[in-house]
C-alpha positions, -999 to 999 in steps of 0.1 A, spaced: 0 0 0 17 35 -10 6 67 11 7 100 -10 36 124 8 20 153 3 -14 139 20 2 117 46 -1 126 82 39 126 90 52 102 120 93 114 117 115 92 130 153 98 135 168 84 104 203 95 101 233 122 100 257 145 82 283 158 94 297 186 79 336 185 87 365 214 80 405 200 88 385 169 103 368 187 123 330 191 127 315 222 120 282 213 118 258 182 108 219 180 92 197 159 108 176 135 85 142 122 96 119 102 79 84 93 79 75 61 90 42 59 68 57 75 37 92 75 35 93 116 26 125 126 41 129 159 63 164 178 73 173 204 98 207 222 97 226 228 129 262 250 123 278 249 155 283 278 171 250 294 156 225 299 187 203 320 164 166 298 162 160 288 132 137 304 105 115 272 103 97 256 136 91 217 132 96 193 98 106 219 70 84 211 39 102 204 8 79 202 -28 80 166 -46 105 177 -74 132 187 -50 159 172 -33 178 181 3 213 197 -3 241 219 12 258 245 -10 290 255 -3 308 292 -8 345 289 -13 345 327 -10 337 324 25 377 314 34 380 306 73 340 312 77 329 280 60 300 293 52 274 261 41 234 258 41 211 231 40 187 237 9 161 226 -15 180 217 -51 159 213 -83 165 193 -109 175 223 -132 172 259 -128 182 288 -104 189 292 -62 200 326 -49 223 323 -25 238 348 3 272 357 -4 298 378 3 287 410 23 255 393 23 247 400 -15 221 378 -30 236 359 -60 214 333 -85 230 301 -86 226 277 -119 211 240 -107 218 214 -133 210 178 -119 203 190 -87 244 206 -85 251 240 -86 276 246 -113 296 279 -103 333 275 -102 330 296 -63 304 275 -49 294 239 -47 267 216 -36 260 180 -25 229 163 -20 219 145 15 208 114 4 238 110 -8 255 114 23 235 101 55 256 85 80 288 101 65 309 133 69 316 152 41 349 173 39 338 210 29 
């Protein structure tokens, strides 16, 4: 029997990790829960060191054709500055860069292709950590 995700009553259950390492050493990590009736993954991003409560309360919502990532700004040197996102298939993310400018971001196959940023997708990572 398949539930529809987007009907489903959610029942999130821990599923899993990211850590999110600099020198071998953990900055940060993204939680991944999953519903136990419909499998639809949820993430939430905790950067050590941020106390600042985050802009979404509970299981952030994330729409059917999207997948959980974390971009990356290499322009961000000795800040390793990273965010959990939602990456589409194809198309455009604006990002917060430098001096907290707003920049678009090309998506193509859910990566960001920008030779200053990069991006990699959660469920490709759970249970691992991933040297930014």
């Amino acid at each position: 029997m398949s539930v529809d995700p987007e009907t489903c009553k959610h029942q999130p259950v821990y599923f899993g990790v990211v850590n999110i390492n600099v020198d071998e050493r953990t900055i940060g990590s993204v939680d991944v829960w999953r519903c136990g009736v419909c499998k639809k993954r949820f993430c939430e991003e905790k950067q050590l060191g941020i106390e600042e409560i985050a802009d979404l309360v509970g299981m952030p919502k994330i729409d059917a054709d999207a997948k959980w990532g974390v971009t990356i700004c290499k322009l961000q040197q000795g800040k390793y500055k990273w965010k959990l996102v939602r990456l589409k298939e194809n198309g455009e993310l604006k990002h917060e860069c430098l001096d907290e400018k707003i920049i678009p971001l090309k998506i193509n196959n859910y990566k960001i292709e920008d030779e200053k940023h990069w991006s990699f997708l959660i469920d490709d990572n759970i249970n691992k950590a991933v040297e930014i």
